[in-house]
N, C-alpha and C positions, 0 to 999 in steps of 0.2 A: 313475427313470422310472415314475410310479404305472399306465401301464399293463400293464406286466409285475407286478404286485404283486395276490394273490389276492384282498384284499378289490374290488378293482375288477375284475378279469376271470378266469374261473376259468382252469385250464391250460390246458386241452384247447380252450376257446376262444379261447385268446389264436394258441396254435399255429395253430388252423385260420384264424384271420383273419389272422395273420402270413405265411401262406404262398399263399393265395389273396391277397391284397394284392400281393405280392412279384411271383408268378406273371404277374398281369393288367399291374402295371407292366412289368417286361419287355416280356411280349407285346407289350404297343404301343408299347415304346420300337421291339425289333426289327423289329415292320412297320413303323414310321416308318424305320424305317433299312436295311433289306431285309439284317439280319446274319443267317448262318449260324447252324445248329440249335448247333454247338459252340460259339459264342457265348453263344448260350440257355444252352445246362447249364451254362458257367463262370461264369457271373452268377450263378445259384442256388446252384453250389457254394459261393461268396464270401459271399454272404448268409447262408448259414447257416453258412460257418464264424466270419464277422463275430459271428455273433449269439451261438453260443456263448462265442466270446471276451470276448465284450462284454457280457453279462449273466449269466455265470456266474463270474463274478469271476479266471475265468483270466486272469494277466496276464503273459506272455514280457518278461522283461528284470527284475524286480523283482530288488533284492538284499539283501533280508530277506525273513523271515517274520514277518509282524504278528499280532496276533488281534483280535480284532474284524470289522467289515461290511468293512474291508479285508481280507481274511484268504487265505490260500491256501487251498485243499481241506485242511479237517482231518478227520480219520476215522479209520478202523482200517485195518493193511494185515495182509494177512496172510503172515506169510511159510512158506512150505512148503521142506522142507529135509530132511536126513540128516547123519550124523555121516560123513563122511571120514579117506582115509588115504593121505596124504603118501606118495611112494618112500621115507621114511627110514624107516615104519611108524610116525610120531608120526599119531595120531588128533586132527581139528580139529572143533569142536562145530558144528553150524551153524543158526542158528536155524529154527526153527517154531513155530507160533503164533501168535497176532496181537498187534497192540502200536499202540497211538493215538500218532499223528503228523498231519505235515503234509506237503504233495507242494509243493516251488515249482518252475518254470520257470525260469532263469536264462538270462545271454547265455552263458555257459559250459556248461549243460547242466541237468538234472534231479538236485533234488538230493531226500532223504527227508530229512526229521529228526524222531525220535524227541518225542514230549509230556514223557516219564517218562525219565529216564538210565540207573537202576538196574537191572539183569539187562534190558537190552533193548536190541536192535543198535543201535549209533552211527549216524551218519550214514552216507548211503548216496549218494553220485555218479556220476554217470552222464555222460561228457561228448554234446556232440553228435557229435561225429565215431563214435561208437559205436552210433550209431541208423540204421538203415541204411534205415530205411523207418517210416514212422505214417502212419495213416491215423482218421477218426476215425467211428463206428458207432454205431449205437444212436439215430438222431434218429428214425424214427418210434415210436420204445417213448415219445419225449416225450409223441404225442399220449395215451397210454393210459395213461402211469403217472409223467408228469414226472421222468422220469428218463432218462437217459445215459450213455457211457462213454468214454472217450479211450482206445484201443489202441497202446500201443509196441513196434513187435519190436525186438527187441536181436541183435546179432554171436551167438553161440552156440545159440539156436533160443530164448532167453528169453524170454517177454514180459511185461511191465508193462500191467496193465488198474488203469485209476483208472475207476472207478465215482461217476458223480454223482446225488447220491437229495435228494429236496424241494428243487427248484426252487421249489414253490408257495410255502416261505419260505426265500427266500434268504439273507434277512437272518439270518435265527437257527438255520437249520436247521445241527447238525451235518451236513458231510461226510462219505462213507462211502467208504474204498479199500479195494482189495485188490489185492496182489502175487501173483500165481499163476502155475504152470510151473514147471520145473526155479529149484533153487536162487538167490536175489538176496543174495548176500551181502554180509555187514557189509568194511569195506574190511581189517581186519587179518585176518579169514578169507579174503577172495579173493586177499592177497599169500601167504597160507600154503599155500591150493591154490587155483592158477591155473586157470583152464579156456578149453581152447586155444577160439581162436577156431571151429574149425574141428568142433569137437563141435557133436553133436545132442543135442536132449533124450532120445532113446529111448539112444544109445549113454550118454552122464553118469548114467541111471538105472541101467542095466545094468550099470555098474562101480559101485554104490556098494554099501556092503554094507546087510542087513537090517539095518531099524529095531530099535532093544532092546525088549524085552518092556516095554507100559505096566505102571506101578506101578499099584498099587491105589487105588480113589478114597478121599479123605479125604472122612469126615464131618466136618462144622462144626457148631458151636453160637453161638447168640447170645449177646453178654453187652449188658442193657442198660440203663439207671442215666436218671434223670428228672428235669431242674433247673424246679421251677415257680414261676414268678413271680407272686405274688398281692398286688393291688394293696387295700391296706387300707382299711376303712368308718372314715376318720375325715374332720370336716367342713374341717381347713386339712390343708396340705399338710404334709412331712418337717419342715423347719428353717426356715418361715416360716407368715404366717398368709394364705396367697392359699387361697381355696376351692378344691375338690374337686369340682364337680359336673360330672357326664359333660355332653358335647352344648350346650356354650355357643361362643360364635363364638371363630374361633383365633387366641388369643392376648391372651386379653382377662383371662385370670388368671392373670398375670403381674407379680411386682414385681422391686426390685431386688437381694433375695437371691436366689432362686431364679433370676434370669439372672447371679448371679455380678458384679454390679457391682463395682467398687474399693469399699472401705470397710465392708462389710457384713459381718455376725457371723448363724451361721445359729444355731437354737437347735432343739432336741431336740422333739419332739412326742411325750408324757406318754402320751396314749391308742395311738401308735403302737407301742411302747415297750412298754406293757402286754399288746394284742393278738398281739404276737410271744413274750412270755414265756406266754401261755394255749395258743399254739399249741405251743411247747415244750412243755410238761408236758402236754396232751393226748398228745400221740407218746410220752410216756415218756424223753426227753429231760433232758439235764443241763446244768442253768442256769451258766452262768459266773459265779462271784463279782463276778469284774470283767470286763469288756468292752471293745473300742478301735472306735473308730470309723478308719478310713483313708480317702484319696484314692486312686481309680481312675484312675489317667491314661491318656485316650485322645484321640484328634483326631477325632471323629466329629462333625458339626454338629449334634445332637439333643442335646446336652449342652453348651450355654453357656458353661459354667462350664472346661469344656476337659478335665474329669474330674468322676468323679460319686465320690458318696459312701458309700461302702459297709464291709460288716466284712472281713478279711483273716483273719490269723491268729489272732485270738481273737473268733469267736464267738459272739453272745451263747445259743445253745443248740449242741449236738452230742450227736450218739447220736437211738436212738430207735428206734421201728419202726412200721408201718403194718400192719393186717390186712386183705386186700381175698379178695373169693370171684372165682374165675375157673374157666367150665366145672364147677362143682359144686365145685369143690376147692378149699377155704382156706389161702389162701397169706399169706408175710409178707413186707415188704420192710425192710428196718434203711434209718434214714435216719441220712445223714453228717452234715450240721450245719443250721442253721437261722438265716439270718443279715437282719440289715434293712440297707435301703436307698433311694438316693433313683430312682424311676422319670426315663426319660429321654422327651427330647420325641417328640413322633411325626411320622413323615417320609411324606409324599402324593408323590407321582414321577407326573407328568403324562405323558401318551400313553400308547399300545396297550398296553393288557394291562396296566399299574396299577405294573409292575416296573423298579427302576430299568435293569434291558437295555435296555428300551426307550421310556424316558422322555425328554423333548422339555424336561424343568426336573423340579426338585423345590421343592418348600414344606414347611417347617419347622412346624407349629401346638407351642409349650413350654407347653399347656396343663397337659400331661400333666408337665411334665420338674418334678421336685420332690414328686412324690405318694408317700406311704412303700409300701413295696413289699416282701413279705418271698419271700428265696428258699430253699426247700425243697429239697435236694441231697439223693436219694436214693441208696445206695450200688447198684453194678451187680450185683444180685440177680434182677433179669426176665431170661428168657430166650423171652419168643415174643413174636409182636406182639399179640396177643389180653391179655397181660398188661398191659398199658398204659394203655387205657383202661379197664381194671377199676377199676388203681391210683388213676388219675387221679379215678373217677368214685366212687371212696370218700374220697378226699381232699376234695373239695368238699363230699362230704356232712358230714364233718369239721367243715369250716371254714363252713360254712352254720349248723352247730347250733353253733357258740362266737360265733359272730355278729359273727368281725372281717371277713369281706367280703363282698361279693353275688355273686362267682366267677364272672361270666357271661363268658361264652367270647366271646360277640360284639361286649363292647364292652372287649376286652382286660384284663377284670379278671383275669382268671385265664390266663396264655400258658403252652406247655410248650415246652423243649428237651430234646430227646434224644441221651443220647449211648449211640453203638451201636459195638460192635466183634463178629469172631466169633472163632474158637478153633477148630481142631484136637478134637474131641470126647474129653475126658480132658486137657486142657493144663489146668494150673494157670493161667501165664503169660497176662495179656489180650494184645488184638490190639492193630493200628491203630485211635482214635478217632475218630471221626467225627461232628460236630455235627449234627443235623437243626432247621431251625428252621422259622416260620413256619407252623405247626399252626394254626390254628382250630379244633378242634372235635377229641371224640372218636373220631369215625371219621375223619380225617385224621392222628390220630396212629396209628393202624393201621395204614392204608394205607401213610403214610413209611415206616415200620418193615419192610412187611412187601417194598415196592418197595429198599429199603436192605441187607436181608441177602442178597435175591438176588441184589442188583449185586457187593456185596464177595465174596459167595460164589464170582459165576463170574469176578471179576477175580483171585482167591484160585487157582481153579483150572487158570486161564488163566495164572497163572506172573507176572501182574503185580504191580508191586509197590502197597499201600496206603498210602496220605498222611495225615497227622492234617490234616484240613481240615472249612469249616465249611462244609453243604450247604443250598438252600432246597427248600421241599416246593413244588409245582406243584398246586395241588388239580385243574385243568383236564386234565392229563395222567396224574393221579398219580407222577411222577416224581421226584425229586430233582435238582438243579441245584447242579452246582459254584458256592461263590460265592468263599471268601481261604483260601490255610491259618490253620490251630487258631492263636491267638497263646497262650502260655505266660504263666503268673502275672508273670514276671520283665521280661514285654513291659508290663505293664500300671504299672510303677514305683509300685509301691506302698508308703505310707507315713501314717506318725500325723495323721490332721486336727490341725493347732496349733490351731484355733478350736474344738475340741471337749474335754472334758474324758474321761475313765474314765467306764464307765458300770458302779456300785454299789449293785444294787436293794436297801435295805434288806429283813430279814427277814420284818417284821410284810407288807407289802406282798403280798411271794408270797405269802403267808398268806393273805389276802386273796383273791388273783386265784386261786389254786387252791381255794378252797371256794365261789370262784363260777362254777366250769367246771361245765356241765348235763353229765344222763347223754349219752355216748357214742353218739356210732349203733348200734355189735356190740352193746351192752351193749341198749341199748334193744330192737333186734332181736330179740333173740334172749327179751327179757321180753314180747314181744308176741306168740312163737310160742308163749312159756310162758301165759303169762295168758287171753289170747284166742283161741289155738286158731286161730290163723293159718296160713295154708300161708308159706313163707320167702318165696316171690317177690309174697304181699300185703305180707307186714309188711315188705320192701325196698322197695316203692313209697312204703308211708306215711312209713319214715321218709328215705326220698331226699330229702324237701322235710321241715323240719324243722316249719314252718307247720300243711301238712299234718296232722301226726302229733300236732301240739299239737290241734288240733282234733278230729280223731279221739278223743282222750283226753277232752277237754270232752265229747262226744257219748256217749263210753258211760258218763261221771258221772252226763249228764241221765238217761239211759236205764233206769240202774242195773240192766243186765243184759247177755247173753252179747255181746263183739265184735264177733263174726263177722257179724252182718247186718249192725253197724254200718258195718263195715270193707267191705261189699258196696257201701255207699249211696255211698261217698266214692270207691273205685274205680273203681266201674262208671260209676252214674248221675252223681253230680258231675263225674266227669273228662270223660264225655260229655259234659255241659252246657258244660264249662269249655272244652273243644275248639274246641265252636261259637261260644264267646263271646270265645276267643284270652286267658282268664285261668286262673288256677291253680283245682283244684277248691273248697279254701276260700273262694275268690274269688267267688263265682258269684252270692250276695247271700242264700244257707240257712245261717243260722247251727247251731253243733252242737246248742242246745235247739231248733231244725227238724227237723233231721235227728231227733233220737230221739223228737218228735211221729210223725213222718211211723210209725215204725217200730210204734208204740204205739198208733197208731193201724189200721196193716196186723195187730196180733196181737190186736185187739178184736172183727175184723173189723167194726169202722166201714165202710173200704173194701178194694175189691181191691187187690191187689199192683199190678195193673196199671194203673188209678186213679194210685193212688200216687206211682208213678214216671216216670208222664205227667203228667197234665193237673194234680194238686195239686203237684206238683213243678215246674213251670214255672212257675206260677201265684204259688207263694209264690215262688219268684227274681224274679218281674218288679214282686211287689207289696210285699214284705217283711210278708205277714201270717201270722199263726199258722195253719197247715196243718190246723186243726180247725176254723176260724173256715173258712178256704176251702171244705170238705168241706161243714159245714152250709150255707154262703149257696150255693151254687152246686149242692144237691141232687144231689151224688155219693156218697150215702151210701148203702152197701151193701146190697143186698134179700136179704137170708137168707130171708124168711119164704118158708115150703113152701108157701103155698097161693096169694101173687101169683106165685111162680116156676112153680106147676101148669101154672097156664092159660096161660103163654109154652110152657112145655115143650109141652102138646097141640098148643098154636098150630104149635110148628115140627113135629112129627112127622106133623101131620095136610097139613103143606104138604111132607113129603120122602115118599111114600108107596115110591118106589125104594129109597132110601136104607134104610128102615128096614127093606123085605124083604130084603136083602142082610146086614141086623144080625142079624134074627132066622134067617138061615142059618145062621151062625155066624162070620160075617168081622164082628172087632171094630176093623175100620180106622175105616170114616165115621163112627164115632161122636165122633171130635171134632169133625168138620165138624158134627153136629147143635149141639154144647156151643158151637159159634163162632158160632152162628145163635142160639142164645140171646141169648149174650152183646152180640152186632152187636143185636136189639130193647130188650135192657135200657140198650143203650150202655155196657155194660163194668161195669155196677153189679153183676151176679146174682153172687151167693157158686159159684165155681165146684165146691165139696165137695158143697153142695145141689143145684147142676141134674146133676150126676152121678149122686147119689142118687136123682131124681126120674125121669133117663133110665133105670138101672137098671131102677126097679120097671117100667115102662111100658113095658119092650121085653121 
């Protein structure tokens, strides 16, 4: 019913029209009908118990528990409890804590059951004959905070409060319960100690003994390890020759190997092949003699073919390591293997929110399914979320300067999965795994990671037990999202592609591809702080964009002198320009024998700095002319001469007569405001070392 649904009416207004509606109907039923005021209130009471019933998905008589938009209240209960002791002096455990379940209604009574089995009470039944009264409270908290609570008292002074929170989405909102009051116990603790009917909650406290001393809190640690998929720069696909080019209509480069037709034999793509063996030996990485290709068998509809094609147990790189800087401090991570494969189709899920929870269809585009794809398996060596996108963000730079892909996060060349476990602080032993997928973007792999350790941490400490499953990241909420448990290597029945042969890269080959690996990002880094007198965080910028850095290098050639300006002009002024213009700084249309014009021309003093990096610095990006050609036709060339600069100088001191008895006091502030006053008549031409000098003598 889309009017109880918040994109169409918010709570608080639904409620207040639901009830003035309600209210006014009555009213005139009952003056049409001349019924008693106790009439009146038992209509309102049924209206709203109707309502609750009927739009909070409570439903008396169901006999299961579903999950999904049918679902009973799932939530957390909490159970509150003490240890017990039998007349025989046997001690019974009895829960506390909370534990994620579900509440149903039944024609036989109220039953709990447990989300999780493991170390968490069993089911819990209640019949009705044991409910001696409910009543249900909390409808006007709806109008303020869309929430509510159903109250049960039970035979022994018990009560059961199931709390209902985000009505505004009912559909998706987790439920939230709580069991509170004396003890609800599990049924094989309540046959072990019985609790007479006839107890209160203050007398069952008072017999029970004190709670044992809490242990000490466990510190945890993260462990956590990064599989990244990076989809490679070549122009046909893995083991066909359908193009590669992002953003063509879906499904339009597609043939009948890559959908897996009867008949067809796929065949190896030579430059994919290549580009995965350059990324091995950049990482330091050990080439595999030989290599197997295997079949992934899965039943997902983005893979045609019913299984995709990928390496298993052998390989074609393993080992290796990555250098990346985090918070000041240079860290390493060892990479586990380095394996190629075929990219699978991409899946669009129609309605709210993009997700298939709540999709109304999906569409399949296997533009994608068949593009070679190499996956990076780092070993679980990170331990904070801040390490993550370090790693990630030197990886790229990596792979940007070997030139096998364009890594760009938003049109899924580059994707990460995380997998995250914690540990006991000093545990050899890893924990529970847990996938995170669906990152976009650097700071989305933070954020999972950093909403991810919290969760396992307080479910850690909370006594519940952890799942190897695989989770989605929510960018909207930053959260994480239950989606399947983990499936194991041995789920995925893997085995030798028959239509593939061993893959045996001859010697001379690597020979080849590793003397044509460029210098290194660290490597070049670190020659840039040496050579040019760089502070770290310029020469990381240059070389983050590899483009960049090649051009930076061309400019201090033309220059043929110190860096440091040069590397000012590309930072500062081009990145600004590129900002405005939505392209990279080399991009901007100042080529590097520009850039070391402009620079040669500022240490001539042809013009001012400030010249320079305005009006002929635009000028040459919009014209593509030589910055000296611009300077002379356009009469911005610099007035050094002392004796046109005099008579502006007199000109302005003779028009601040305030200003300058305030200099000649000895307050040496407004004396720039004079050199600005210069400058504003010359229009930014006058040598500002000369009207200084000129100001000097004449105050």
């Amino acid at each position: 019913m889309n009017l109880f649904r918040r994109r169409i009416w918010g709570d608080r207004g639904t409620w207040i029209a639901v009830l003035v509606a309600t209210v006014a109907v009555v009213d005139a039923w009952i003056m049409r009908h001349n019924a008693p005021w106790r009439t009146y209130v038992l209509i309102i009471w049924v209206v709203i118990v109707a309502w609750l019933l009927g739009y909070t998905e409570l439903r008396i008589g169901r006999k299961q528990i579903r999950r999904g938009r049918d679902a009973m209240f799932l939530g957390l209960a909490a159970f509150v409890g003490e240890e017990r002791v039998d007349p025989t002096g046997e001690r019974t455990r009895v829960w506390s804590g909370t534990a994620a379940g579900a509440l149903a209604f039944e024609p036989e009574g109220i039953k709990w059951v447990p989300k999780f089995g493991d170390d968490e009470p069993g089911e819990i039944s209640l019949q009705w004959s044991d409910v001696y009264s409910w009543r249900i409270g909390g409808v006007l908290p709806f109008l303020g905070r869309a929430s509510g609570y159903l109250l049960f008292t039970l035979y022994g002074g018990r009560e059961l409060v199931f709390a209902i929170y985000g009505v505004r989405n009912w559909r998706r909102t987790v439920r939230e319960a709580a069991i509170v009051g004396p003890t609800l116990l599990a049924p094989e603790a309540a046959a072990a100690a019985p609790v007479e009917a006839t107890d209160t909650a203050a007398e069952h406290f008072a017999a029970a003994p004190p709670p044992p001393a809490a242990a000490p809190e466990v510190e945890y640690e993260a462990v956590i390890g990064l599989e990244c998929h990076v989809e490679l720069a070549t122009e046909s696909k893995m083991f066909c020759g359908c193009t590669t080019t992002f953003g063509t209509a879906p499904n339009t480069q597609v043939c009948a190997v890559c959908t897996g037709q009867p008949g067809t034999l796929p065949v190896p793509n030579r430059k994919a092949i290549e580009h995965t063996l350059r990324i091995g030996m950049a990482l330091g990485g050990t080439i595999a003699p030989t290599s197997l290709f295997h079949r992934k068998n899965y039943f997902y509809p983005d893979m045609p073919k019913n299984y995709q094609i990928s390496q298993y147990d052998v390989p074609m790189v393993t080992g290796g390591s990555l250098e990346y800087d985090v918070n000041g401090e240079t860290r390493r991570c060892r990479v586990h293997r380095v394996h190629l494969e075929e990219d699978t189709g991409k899946t669009r899920h129609g309605g709210e929110g993009g997700r298939i929870a709540d999709s109304e269809h999906s569409l399949i585009d296997y533009n994608r399914a068949g593009i070679p794809l190499v996956e990076i398996v780092s070993e679980a060596d990170l331990r904070s979320p801040d390490e993550a996108p370090a790693y990630l963000a030197e990886l790229r730079t990596l792979l940007l300067t070997l030139g096998v892909s364009d890594v760009r996060l938003e049109e899924g060349s580059l994707r990460c999965d995380a997998n995250i476990s914690i540990r006991p602080k000093g545990q050899e032993e890893f924990g529970v795994k847990v996938e995170v997928k669906n990152m976009n973007s650097l700071r989305s792999v933070q954020r999972a990671l950093a909403f991810e350790i919290e969760r396992q941490t307080e479910e850690a400490k909370g006594g519940r037990t952890l799942i190897q499953e695989t989770r989605h990241f929510d960018e909207s909420s930053g959260r994480t999202i239950g989606g399947r448990t983990k499936e194991f290597s041995a789920d995925y029945r893997y085995f030798p592609d028959p239509d593939l042969v061993p893959l045996s890269p001859p010697q001379g080959w690597l020979d080849d591809i590793r003397a044509s690996i460029p210098e290194l990002p660290t490597a070049r880094r670190r020659r840039f702080v040496r050579e040019h007198e760089l502070r770290d965080e310029d020469a990381r910028t240059l070389v983050d964009d590899p483009k960049l850095a090649d051009a930076f290098e061309d400019a201090v050639r033309a220059y043929a002198g110190a860096g440091k300006p040069i590397a000012r002009w590309y930072n500062e002024d081009l990145a600004q320009l590129g900002n405005d213009k939505g392209v990279a700084p080399q991009d901007v249309g100042v080529t590097p024998a520009h850039v070391a014009e402009l620079q040669r021309l500022v240490d001539e003093q042809k013009v001012t700095i400030s010249l320079a990096k305005g009006d002929v610095l635009k000028r040459v990006a919009e014209t593509g002319q030589d910055p000296r050609s611009v300077v002379e036709s356009s009469g911005l060339t610099q007035i050094a001469d002392e004796g046109e600069l005099g008579a502006v100088v007199d000109e302005v001191i003779a028009a601040n007569p305030d200003v300058v008895e305030r200099i000649r006091g000895g307050n040496e502030g407004p004396k720039g405001f004079l050199v600005g006053e210069v400058m504003k008549r010359t229009r930014g031409k006058a040598n500002a070392q000369v009207v200084q000098k000129l100001l000097g003598e004449r105050l």
